[in-house]
N, C-alpha and C positions, 0 to 999 in steps of 0.2 A: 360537532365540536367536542372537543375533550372535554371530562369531569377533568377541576384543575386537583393536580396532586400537590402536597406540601412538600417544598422543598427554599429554599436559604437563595433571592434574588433582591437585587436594587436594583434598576431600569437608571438608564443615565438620563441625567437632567436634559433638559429640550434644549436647544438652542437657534440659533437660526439657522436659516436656511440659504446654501450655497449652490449656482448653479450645478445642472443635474451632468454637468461634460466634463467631470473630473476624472481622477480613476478611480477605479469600484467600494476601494475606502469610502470615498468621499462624497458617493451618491447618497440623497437625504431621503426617506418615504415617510410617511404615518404611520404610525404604530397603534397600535388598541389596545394589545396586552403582549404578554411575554408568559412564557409556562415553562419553566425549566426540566420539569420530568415529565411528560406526557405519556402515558401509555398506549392511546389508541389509532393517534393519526398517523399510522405508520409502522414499520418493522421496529421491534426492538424499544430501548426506551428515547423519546424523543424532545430536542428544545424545540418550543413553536411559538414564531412570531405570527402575532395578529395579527394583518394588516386593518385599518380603516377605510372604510366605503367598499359598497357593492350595491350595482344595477338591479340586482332583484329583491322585490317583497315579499318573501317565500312567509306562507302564513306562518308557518312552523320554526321558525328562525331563533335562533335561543339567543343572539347578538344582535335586537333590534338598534341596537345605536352606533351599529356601523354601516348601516343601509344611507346610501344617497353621499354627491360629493361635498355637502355639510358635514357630513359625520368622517367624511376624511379628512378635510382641514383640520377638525378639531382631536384628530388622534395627536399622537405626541411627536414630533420630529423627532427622528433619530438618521446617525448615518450606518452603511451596511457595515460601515468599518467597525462603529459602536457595537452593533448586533453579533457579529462574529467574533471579535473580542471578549464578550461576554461570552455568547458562546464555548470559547474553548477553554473555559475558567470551569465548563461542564464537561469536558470531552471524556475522564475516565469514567462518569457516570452514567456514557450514553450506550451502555452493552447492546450490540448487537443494531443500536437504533443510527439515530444523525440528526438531521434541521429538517424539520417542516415548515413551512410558510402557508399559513391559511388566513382567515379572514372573519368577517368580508370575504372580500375578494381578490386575492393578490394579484390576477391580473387586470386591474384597474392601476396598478401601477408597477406596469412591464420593468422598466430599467432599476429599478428598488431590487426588483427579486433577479433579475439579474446579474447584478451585483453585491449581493447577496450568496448567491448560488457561486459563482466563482469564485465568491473569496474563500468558501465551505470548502469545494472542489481544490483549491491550493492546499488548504489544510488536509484533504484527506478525509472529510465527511460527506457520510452520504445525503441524498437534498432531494426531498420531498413536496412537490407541490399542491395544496390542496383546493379544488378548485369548483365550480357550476359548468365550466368550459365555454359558456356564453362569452366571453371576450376570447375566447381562442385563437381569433385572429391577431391579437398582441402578441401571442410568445410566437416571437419567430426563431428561424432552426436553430440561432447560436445559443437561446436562452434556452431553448429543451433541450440542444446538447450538454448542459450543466445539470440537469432534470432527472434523475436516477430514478423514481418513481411519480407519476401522478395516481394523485388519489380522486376520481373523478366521479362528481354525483349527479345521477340520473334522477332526475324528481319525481316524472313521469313519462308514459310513452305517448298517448293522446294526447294532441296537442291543444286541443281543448283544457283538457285536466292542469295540461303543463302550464299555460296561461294564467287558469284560475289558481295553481299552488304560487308562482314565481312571479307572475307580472311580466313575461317576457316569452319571448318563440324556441320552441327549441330546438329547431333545426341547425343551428350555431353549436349546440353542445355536441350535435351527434355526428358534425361534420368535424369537430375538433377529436370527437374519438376516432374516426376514421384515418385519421391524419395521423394521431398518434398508434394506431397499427400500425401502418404505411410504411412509418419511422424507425419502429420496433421498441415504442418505451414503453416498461412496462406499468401496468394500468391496474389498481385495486378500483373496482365499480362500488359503491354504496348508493343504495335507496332506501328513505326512509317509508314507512311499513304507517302511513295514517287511515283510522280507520274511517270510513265515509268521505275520504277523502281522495287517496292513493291505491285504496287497495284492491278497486274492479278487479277481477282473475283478468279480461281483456288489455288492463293496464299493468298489469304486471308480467301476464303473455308479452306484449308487444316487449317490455326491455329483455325480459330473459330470449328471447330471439333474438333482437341484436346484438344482445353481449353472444351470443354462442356464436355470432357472424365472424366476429373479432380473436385476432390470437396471439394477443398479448395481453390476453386480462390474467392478472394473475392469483386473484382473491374475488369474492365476490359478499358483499357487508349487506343485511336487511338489518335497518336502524330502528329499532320501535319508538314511533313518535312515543315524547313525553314533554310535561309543560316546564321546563328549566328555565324557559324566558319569558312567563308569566307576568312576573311581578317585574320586568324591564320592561315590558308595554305599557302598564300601569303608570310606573314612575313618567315614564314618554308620554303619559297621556295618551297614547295611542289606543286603537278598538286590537281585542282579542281575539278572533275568529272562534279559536277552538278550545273555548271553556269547560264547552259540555263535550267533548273530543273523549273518551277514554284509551288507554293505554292499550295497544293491542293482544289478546291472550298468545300464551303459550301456543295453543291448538290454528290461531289465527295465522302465527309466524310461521308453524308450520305446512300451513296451507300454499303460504307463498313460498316455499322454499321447494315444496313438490313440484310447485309451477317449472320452476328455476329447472329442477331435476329432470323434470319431460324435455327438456331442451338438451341436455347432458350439461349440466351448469350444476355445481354445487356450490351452493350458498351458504354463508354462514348464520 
């Protein structure tokens, strides 16, 4: 997730909620947060809606109170119309960037970013989705035809590992990148870099070979875990996994980056 930048936002008040078979105005989702200058999830500078709820319990989660479909009820309703209206009250400020939609999990709720994304697409912004790819089988072809970039994060390649980071399989996420090759969207991959966790050389082999299978990755992100959702587990009462977790060095990231490099993959 983005470090949020400061910038001049009010999120429109909630209201209720109207069926989801209107036009794309008038589709309503859960909202978590809104970040009007984002710099990292995506080209350029970017607005990024949050959504609420996502399937996985990635220990390393810096947004634990948008995990599970409780945590998406209680996001904020909004409609896409709301979102993109807001939106273009930012549009000279968005050089070079467009709309991200991340999470959670935005594809926990397909027709939201659907509508969303077309409304983006009418105006001329470019639309960014950010995602685990485990629901993959939600966005179907007309919603990734509006989909100018995914930003797709590989957790782990063992699926063992993958299990014990996420709470879920990951053969869904790697059949939604295959897919999106197939298609030809193009694909920034991020893996987060935890130490005793994510970062066997076997586990880091295994994704830098799949991404070099694929040819439409167009970036390639090593995230160094750090603990920014600490103190939300806390508050949540929830257990911490990785207290005693440290940060991984300079010399560590570059170890995985070499990996990346014997495959011809250069990483960031």
């Amino acid at each position: 997730m983005s470090t949020p930048v400061t910038c001049p936002h009010n999120p429109s008040q909630p209201h209720s909620i109207e069926p989801n078979n209107q036009q794309p105005e008038d589709v309503v989702g859960y909202v978590h947060a809104i970040e009007t200058c984002g710099t990292v999830d995506g080209p350029g500078v970017r607005f990024i809606t949050f959504v609420s709820g996502c399937p996985l319990r990635c220990q390393y989660c810096h947004n634990p109170d948008t995990q599970g479909p409780a945590a998406r009820a209680a996001g904020e309703p909004m409609s896409a119309g709301e979102i993109v209206k807001d939106l273009m009250r930012y549009k000279n400020f968005l050089r070079g960037g467009g709309l991200t939609v991340s999470g959670g999990e935005p594809l926990l709720q397909p027709e939201f970013v659907r509508a969303i994304f077309t409304l983006a697409k009418e105006n001329g912004i470019h639309t960014a989705l950010d995602t685990s790819g485990f629901l993959g089988r939600n966005a179907d072809d007309d919603l990734l035809s509006k989909t100018d970039l995914v930003l797709l994060d590989i957790k782990s390649w063992l699926p063992a590992t993958y299990k014990n980071v996420t709470g879920v399989e990951l053969e869904p996420t790697l059949a939604f990148a295959r897919r999106l090759d197939k298609l030809g969207i193009p694909v920034w991959i991020r893996f987060v870099q935890v130490p005793g966790l994510t970062d066997a050389p076997e586990n880091v082999e295994g994704i830098a070979r799949f991404v070099a299978s694929l040819g439409n990755v167009d970036r390639v992100e090593i995230l160094p875990f750090h603990k920014m959702g600490e103190n939300k587990y806390e508050r949540a009462g929830k257990a911490y996994n990785l207290n005693d977790t440290p940060t991984p060095t300079p010399e560590e990231m570059d170890a995985t980056r070499q990996i990346f490099a014997n495959y011809g993959v250069t990483a960031l």
